[in-house]
N, C-alpha and C positions, 0 to 999 in steps of 0.2 A: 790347320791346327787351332783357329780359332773356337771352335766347337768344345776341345778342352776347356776352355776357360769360361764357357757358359753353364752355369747353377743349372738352368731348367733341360743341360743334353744330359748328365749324369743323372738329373731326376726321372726323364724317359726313359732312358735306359734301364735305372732299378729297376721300373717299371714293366720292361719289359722280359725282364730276371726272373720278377718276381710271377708272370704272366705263365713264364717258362717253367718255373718253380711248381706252380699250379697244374702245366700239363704232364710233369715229369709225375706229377702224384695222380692223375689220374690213366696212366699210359701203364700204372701196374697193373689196373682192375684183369679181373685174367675174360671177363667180356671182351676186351680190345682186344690182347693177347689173342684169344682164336680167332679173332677176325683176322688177326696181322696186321693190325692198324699201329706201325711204330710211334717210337714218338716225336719223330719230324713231320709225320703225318698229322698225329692230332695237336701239334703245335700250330701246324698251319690252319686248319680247320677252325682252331679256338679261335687264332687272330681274325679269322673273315666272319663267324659267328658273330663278336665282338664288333666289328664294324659294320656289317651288312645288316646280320638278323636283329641285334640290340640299338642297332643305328646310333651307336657312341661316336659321337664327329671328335677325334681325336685335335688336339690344340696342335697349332702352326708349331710347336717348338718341340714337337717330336720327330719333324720332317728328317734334324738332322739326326739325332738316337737311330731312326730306320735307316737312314742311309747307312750309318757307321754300321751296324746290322746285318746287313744284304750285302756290303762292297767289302770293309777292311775285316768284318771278325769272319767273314763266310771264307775270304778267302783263308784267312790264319786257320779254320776248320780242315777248310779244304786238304792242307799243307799234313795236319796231323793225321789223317785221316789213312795217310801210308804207313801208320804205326799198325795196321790192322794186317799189316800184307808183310810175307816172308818170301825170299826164293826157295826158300827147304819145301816148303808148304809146294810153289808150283813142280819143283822138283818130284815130289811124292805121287803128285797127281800125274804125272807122265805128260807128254806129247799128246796123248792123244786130248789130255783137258785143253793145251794153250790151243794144238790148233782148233778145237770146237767152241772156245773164248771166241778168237779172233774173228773165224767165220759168219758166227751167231751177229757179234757186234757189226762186222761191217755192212755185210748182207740187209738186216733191219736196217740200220741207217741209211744206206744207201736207195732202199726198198723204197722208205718211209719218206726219202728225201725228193724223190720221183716222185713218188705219188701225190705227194702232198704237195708239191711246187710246180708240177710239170700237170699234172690231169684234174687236181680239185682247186689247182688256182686259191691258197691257200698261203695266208701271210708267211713270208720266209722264215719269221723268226719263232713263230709259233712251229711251225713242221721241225726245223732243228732243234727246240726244245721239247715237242713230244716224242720225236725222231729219238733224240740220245735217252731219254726217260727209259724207254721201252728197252734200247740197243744196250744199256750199259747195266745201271746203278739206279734206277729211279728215281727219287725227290732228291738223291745227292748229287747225281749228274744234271736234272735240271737246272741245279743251284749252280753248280759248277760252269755249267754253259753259260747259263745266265752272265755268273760270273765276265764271263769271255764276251759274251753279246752286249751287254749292258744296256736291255729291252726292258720293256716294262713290265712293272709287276703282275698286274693282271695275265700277261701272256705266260710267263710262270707256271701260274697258279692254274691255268689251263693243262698244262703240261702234267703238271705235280695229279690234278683231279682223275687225267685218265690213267697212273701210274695207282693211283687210291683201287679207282673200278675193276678193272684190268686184272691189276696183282690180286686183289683179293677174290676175284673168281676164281685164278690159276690156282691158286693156292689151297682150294676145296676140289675142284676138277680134278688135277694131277694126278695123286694120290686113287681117286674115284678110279679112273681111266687105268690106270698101270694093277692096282687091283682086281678090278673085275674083268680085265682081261683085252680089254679096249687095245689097248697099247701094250704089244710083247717087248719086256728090256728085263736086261738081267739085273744085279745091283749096281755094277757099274755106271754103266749105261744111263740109268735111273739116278744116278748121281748126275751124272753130264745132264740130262735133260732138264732135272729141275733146276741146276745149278747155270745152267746153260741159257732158259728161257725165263726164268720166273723174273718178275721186277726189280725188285725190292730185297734187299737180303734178310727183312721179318717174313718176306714172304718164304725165302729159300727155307728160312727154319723151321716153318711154319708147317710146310710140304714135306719136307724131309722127315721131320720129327712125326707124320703118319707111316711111316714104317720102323720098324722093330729094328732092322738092318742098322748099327752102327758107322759100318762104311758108308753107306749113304747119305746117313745124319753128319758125319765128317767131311765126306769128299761134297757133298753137293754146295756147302759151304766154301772149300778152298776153291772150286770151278767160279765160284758167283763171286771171291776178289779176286780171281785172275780179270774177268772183265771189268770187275772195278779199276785193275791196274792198268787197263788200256783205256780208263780215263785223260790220263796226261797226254800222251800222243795226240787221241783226237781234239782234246783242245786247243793243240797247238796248231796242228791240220785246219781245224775251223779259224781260226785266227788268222792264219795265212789265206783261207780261202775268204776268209770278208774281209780282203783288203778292201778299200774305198777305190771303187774304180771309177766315179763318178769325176774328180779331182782328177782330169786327165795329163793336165800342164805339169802338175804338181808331181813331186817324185812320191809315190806309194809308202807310205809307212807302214811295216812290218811289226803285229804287237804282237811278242809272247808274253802268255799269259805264265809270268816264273810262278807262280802257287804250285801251277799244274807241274814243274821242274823239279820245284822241292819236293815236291807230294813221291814221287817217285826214289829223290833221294834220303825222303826220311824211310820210303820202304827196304833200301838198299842200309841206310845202318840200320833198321829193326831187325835184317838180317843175322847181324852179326852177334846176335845175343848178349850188346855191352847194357841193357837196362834189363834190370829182375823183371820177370812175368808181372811180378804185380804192380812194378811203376807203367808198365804196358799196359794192364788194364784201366789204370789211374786213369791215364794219359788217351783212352780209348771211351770212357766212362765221360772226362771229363769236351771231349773229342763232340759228343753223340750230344750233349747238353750245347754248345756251343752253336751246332747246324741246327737245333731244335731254334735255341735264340734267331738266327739269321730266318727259321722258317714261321716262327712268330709275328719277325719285323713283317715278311712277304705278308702274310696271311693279313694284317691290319692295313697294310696298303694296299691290299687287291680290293677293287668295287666288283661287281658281281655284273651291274649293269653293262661294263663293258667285256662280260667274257659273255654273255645273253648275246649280244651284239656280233659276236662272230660266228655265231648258227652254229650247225651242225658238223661241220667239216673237219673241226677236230676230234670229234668223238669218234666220225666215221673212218678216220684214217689211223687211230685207235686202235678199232676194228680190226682192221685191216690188219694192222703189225702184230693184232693180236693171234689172230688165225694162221699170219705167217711162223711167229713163234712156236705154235701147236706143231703144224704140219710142217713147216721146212727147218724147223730146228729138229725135229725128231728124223728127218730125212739125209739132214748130215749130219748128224749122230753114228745114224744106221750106218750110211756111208766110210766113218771115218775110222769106228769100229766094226768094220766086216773082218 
């Protein structure tokens, strides 16, 4: 609590408001827009611009404005962030969206979480945060994990860059591929796929919004927060699985991560239609500026030097989740509507 009461955390902070302020005005230009570059994307971007390419050594007394940042407002984000999800919404989309949600999600994480820790011998916290990047939500579930890990920002910011590459190839691909015939899917289908694989949900909108089809530009949307909404569980799952088993004398402390609890229970009363659509959008509007802040703080505490330093390994396994997503997300697809 001491941090309230220092002059110079409120003044970083403005700072980095107003940082936010600046990316929120440039995340209209309709340039970014087709790339699908959101704007937790170019929030993060701007902060490592800022520190890396303009080499601005930020003062000692912002240390704590980023931490409040990354730790206390990301989670308060995080929390809101269930305002975006209904059960009507997964209702509509039928059984066959949750279980191609669920599959898509564990399948990549699980895929990702082998590969990466078992065969390329690759830091564990980095593979779990590209691992959920790819499997969920992209820069909101790195955050989110983050959240849960409480790794360094650099390793983040790794995460966050191959959700940037990644997504915004899918996102020109897709479309290409189900058009010219590459990939046979009806509109359904084409909902669950892009809604199913794509990163990022600028990406799902992004993809979607290249077909004429309504259903598609709708459902591929509610498909991409059903796996948002199986954010909370895996956090809690990860939580439990990084107990400290080093500390063997010691009895295991068990942390949930509550953000990920409420995050779920503010989805269950957005449910219930007691706030107007428009205090929802407020509250979703003001939701998306909040994570941009928290991706601001990451972006000026990442050094560059130390994501150079961990090679290639995370790009490659990237890769890897990427191709699975193409070919085994469209395989149980096929599968689950035959």
């Amino acid at each position: 609590m001491q941090r309230f009461k220092d002059k110079n955390f409120y003044f970083a902070l403005t700072t980095i408001f107003v940082l936010t302020l600046f990316a929120s005005y440039i995340a209209q230009f309709e340039f970014f827009n087709k790339l699908g570059l959101s704007l937790l994307i170019i929030s993060i971007l701007i902060g490592m611009i800022i520190t890396n390419i303009f080499k601005i050594s930020l003062p000692q007394t912002f240390e704590s404005a980023i931490a409040f940042c990354t730790k206390e407002l990301l989670r308060f984000a995080i929390v809101f962030y269930g305002f975006r999800l209904t059960f009507n919404e997964i209702l509509d989309i039928g059984f066959d969206g949750i279980i191609v949600s669920f599959l898509i999600v564990f399948t990549t994480f699980t895929l990702g979480f082998f590969i990466g820790t078992k065969i390329l011998k690759l830091d564990k916290e980095i593979t779990i945060l590209t691992s959920a990047g790819s499997a969920i939500c992209g820069a909101a579930a790195v955050l989110a994990t983050e959240g849960a890990l409480k790794n360094k920002a650099y390793k983040s910011a790794i995460a966050v860059s191959t959700v940037v590459l990644f997504g915004t190839i899918a996102m020109f691909l897709y479309p290409y591929m189900i058009k010219t015939g590459l990939v046979s899917l009806d509109e359904k289908q084409t909902a669950l796929y892009i809604g199913g694989t794509l990163h990022e949900v600028a990406h799902v909108v992004g993809a979607a919004n290249g077909f004429e089809s309504e259903l598609i530009q709708e459902n591929a949307v509610v498909v991409k927060m059903l796996r948002v909404m199986l954010l909370a569980p895996f956090l809690i799952i990860v939580s439990l699985f990084l107990i400290n088993k080093k500390e063997k004398k010691e009895k295991a402390k068990i942390v949930i991560p509550w953000f990920a609890v409420f995050f779920i229970l503010a989805a269950v009363f957005n449910s219930f239609d007691f706030l107007a659509s428009e205090v929802v959008l407020s509250i979703n509007k003001l939701d998306t500026f909040l994570l941009a802040m928290a991706m601001m703080a990451l972006g000026l505490k990442t050094d560059l030097k130390s994501i150079k330093q961990t090679g290639y390994k995370p790009i490659l396994l990237a890769t890897i989740l990427f191709i699975w997503l193409i070919f085994g997300g469209l395989f149980i697809i096929n599968t689950i509507t035959f």
